[in-house]
C-alpha positions, 0 to 999 in steps of 0.5 A: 204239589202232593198234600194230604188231608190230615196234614191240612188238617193240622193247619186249619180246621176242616168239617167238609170231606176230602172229596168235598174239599178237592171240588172247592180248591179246583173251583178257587184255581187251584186244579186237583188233578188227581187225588187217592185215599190212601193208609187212612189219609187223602192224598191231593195232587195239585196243578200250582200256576206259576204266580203262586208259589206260596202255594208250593208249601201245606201253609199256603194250600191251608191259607186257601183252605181257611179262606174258601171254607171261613175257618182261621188259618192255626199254626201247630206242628204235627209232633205236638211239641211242647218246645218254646223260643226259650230252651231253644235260645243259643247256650254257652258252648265251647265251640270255635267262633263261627262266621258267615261271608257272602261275596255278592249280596245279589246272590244270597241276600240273606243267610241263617245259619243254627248250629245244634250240638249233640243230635242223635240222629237216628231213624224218624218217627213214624208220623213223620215217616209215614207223611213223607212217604204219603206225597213220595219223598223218601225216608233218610233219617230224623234230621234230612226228613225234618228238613224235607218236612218244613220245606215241604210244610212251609215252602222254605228250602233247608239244608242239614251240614255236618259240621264236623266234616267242614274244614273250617268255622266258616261258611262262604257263599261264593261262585264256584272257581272254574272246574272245581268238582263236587260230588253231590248227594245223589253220588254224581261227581259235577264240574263247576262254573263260575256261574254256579252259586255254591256254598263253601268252607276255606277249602272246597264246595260243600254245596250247589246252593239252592240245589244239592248238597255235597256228598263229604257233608251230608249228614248220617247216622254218625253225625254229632254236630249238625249246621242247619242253613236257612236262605234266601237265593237268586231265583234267577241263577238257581234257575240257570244252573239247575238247567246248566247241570241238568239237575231237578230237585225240590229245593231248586223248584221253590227257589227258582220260583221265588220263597216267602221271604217273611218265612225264612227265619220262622222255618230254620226256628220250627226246623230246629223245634222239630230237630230238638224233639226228635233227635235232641240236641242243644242249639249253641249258636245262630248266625246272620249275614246279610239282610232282608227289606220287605216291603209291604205294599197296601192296596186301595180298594174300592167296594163299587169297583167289586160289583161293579166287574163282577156284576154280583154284591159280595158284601162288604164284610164277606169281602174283608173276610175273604181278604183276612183269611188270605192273608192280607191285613186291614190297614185302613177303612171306611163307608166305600173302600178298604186299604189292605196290606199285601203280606210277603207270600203274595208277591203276584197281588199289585193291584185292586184288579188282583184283589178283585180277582182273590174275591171272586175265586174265593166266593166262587166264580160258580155263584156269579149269576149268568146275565147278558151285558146291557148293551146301548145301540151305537151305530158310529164309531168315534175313537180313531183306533176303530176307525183304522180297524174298520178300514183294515177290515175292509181293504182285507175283505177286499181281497188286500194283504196287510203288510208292517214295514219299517218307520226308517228307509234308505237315503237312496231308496227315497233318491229313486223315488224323487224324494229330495233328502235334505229339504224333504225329510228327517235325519236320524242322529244316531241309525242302527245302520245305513239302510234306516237313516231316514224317517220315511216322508211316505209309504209308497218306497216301502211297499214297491220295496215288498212289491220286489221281494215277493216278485223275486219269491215268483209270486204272480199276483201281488195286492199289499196295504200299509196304514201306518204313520208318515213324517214330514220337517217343518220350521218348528217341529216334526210332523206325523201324520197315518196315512194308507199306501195300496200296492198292486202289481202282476196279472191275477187269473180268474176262472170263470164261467167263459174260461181262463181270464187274465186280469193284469194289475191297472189303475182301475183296481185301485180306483175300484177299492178307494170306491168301496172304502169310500162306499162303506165309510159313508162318503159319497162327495169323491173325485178322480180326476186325471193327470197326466204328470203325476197320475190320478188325484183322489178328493174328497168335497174337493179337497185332494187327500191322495194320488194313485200313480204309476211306478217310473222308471227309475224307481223301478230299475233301482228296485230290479223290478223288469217288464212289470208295472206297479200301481201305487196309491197313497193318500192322508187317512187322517183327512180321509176318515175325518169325512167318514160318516158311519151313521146308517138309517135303516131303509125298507126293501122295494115293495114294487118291482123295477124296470130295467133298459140298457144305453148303448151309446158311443162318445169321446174317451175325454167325456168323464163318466161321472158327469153323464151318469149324474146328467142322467140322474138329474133328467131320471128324477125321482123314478130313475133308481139306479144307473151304472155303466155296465159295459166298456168297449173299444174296437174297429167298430168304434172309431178312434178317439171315441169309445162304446158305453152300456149304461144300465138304468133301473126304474121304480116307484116307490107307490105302485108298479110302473107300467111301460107308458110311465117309464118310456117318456122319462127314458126318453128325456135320459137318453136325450140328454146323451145326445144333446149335451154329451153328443152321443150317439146311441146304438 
């Protein structure tokens, strides 16, 4: 949008530079991109955003001005006209009646209509010339460049007919018939659709509407009679045939944007004020047909809230002075709030947050001081969206793919599965298709479904998680519960410093990231305990909440998965994060260094490792620090049935350094305790 700083100057009362002014109008988000002094006058090109199309036109531009700068907002015209409403009130006229017909109101809600009678339509002045030129719209002659000066003014397209060349009394705003033609003014004959918008008369289009007019029509210096249309379009269509005709123009540009509808009846009066005072003429006849209901919507808002967002006091009558000077009309105050009333050019102000956001652009985002937010130290986090966040953030940093599968799945995918369809699950009364007919009862089909994607997309190694919701049947209502699925599958390579490592997918894996998950959300009472029908159950403070398990068989044929095991893992993350606890208590570094010894011991395969290392802790007391197995080893040496453990302890006082008599007496009693309950031979 091209504007110059004299024509502001006819809307509102500028004393700062144009230089001065193009810094302000691009600190308040209208960009000036770039700007030129030019024949005694300052041009401005300005970036308008899409939500603002009121500032397409000089008016809007100047509402921003008198805002940012404090100054009312005038109305006056470039031409210092001396015209009234009065002299420009319809006369008696022996003109045919006239007629408007709208076929479809959705399409032209409102269309004006002033025939002006006996124009000399010549050359224009040289004000009007010369300001056309200056924003690059070229001179035609008084009446076209008077209608190209409100548009461009007011931000309301008009069009100029000559009356005498339409081949009736009658307007008609219509879609054009298949194939009918036109020849616009451009000189470009375009064939029509039925999903063009056109303007008629009885027998042909006399215009594309909201676009170009027609050739046959367009008004020369030969012109006597001129119908002036002033309307208000479907934003929608205009945009649709402008691309389907690869047409570009200024009118099409506002339309397709949405035009002030308060403004329409005030630029066809102005229009026809100008076409008076430059080319004469007398107005006979103005003429209505359809409606416009604006309504205005009033905002509440609150003087704590302004402070409050943008940390800084604007001050109550600076606020409602901003708020005026944009437009918007006081409705109602009082010690705390304001109510104002949106005006029809702000169609993108709905809400207090907008008028919080008019404030600060207008006093200036730059007079917002710097300060950084006080923030309160919160260790846990409460809200269960944080808590899955959390969680995904962690199985993430574990090296897991998320992945997003759908709610509904198979009726026979869920048979493969051993899930009984009429007992266990929910039906939908109406699937889209044949493959989403049940609301999945878990994740684990789902993800063994992905599992058998990415391994026909000869994917090697493959670890994905879902958190997602489940849905059960009950006697009453239908439940829904989050729940985590993990799913691994393949063999990973490693290259390490003792070479190439195959690392093939068992599960272990899984057992290892449910301890770090458990690990980092601060839960230490977990268990894995061994089934040999259904794999391995996962507690927490004895209460099962998951199973990590082993794809059979059946399920795997069913998805074509061959000569590959998938390992799953499903548990309640409801119940899961309902025992986290995420309260950390800073704990000092070590001041006195450790000392470390190695078990190698042999024992059964059926002695659970959880039960010897904390046997170990129990017999360690208070300097045993750390214990872990570090090593597991099975082979000829080991005999069967049996397998060959290296537990690492570390010792430390938290008072002084131990010596080798402190530590090997208490080593004694951990590795007794080996032999004593557990039978182990140590190596």
């Amino acid at each position: 949008m091209k504007v110059t700083y004299n024509w502001l100057k006819d809307f509102v009362d500028i004393r700062i530079s144009p230089r001065e002014l193009a810094d302000k109008l691009t600190m308040a988000g209208l960009e000036v991109a770039a700007s030129e002094a030019k024949k005694g006058d300052f041009i401005f090109e300005i970036e308008v955003t899409s939500n603002r199309p009121d500032c397409l036109s000089v008016v809007g531009i100047a509402r921003e001005v008198a805002a940012i700068t404090g100054k009312k907002l005038k109305i006056a015209t470039s031409c210092k006209l001396q015209a009234t409403r009065k002299n420009l009130q319809p006369v008696a006229c022996g003109l045919q009646p006239f007629s408007i017909k709208i076929e479809d109101n959705n399409d032209c809600p409102l269309y004006i209509a002033r025939i002006i009678k006996d124009v000399k339509v010549g050359p224009s002045p040289d004000w009007l010339k010369e300001r056309l030129e200056l924003i690059g719209c070229r001179s035609v002659n008084s009446v076209v460049d008077i209608t190209n000066y409100i548009l461009f003014s007011w931000g309301e397209p008009l069009h100029a007919f000559d009356l005498d060349k339409l081949q009736s009394r009658e307007i008609i705003v219509r879609r054009a018939q298949k194939g009918e033609k036109i020849i616009t003014i451009d000189g470009e004959q375009r064939i029509l659709t039925p999903d063009i918008l056109v303007i008629a008369d009885k027998e042909k289009p006399i215009a594309i509407a909201g676009i170009m007019g027609g050739e046959d029509t367009e008004v020369t210096e030969n012109t006597k009679n001129i119908l002036l249309e002033a309307a208000v379009f479907n934003s929608l269509i205009i945009r649709r045939e402008r691309q389907r005709l690869g047409l570009q123009s200024e009118s099409a540009y506002r339309f397709e944007r949405g035009i002030d509808l308060g403004i329409v009846n005030k630029a066809s009066f102005e229009a026809a004020k100008l076409i008076q005072g430059v080319a004469g003429g007398k107005p006979v006849i103005v003429k209505h047909s359809g409606s416009l209901s604006i309504k205005r919507q009033s905002i509440k808002l609150e003087l704590s809230n302004v402070e409050k967002l943008l940390g800084v006091d604007i001050g109550r009558d600076k606020i409602k002075r901003i708020l005026n000077n944009l437009g918007l009309k006081t409705k109602t105050k009082s010690r705390n709030d304001f109510k104002f009333e949106v005006p029809s050019h702000r169609a993108d102000v709905s809400s207090e947050i907008d008028l919080i956001e008019e404030i600060a652009r207008i006093s200036g985002y730059e007079n917002i001081p710097k300060s950084s937010p006080a923030v309160s130290p919160q260790v846990g986090i409460a809200q269960m969206r944080d808590m899955v966040s959390l969680t995904k953030n962690i199985l993430v940093g574990l090296g897991l793919n998320e992945v997003i599968t759908y709610s509904f799945v198979d009726k026979e995918l869920l048979k493969a599965f051993g899930i009984q369809c009429a007992s266990d699950t929910i039906e939908i009364a109406n699937p889209l298709n044949r493959e989403q007919r049940i609301l999945r009862p878990n994740l684990i089909p789902s993800l063994a479904s992905c599992i058998s994607y990415n391994l026909n997309q000869k994917q090697e190694y493959i670890n994905i998680f879902e958190i997602a919701k489940v849905f059960s049947p009950s006697s009453q209502q239908e439940n829904e519960n989050l729940a985590l699925g993990i799913a691994i599958c393949g063999v990973k390579s490693l290259l390490l410093e003792q070479g190439l490592i195959k690392d093939a997918a068992g599960f272990l894996h899984l057992k290892g990231i449910l301890e770090v998950l458990f690990k980092r959300l601060g839960i230490s009472d977990y268990s894995f305990t061994m089934d040999d029908t259904r794999g391995m159950a996962v507690s927490i403070n004895r209460e099962k909440i998951g199973l990590i398990n082993r794809l059979g068989r059946e399920s795997l044929d069913h998805l074509d998965i061959k000569n590959k095991d998938v390992f799953v893992l499903e548990l309640s993350l409801d119940r899961l994060l309902a025992f986290a606890n995420l309260r950390r208590q800073f704990k000092g570094l070590p001041k006195y260094p450790g000392i470390s010894r190695d078990i190698s011991v042999v024992l059964k395969e059926d002695i659970a490792i959880d039960a010897i290392l904390k046997a170990m802790r129990d017999k360690g007391l208070e300097l045993l620090k750390e214990v872990e197995v570090v090593d597991y080893y099975k082979g000829k040496q080991i005999p069967s049935g049996f397998r060959g453990l290296t537990i690492s302890c570390l010792y430390r006082s938290d008072e002084r350094t131990l010596t080798e008599a402190e530590v090997n007496p208490v080593h004694a009693l951990v590795c007794r305790v080996l032999i004593d309950r557990f039978r182990a031979q140590i190596r």
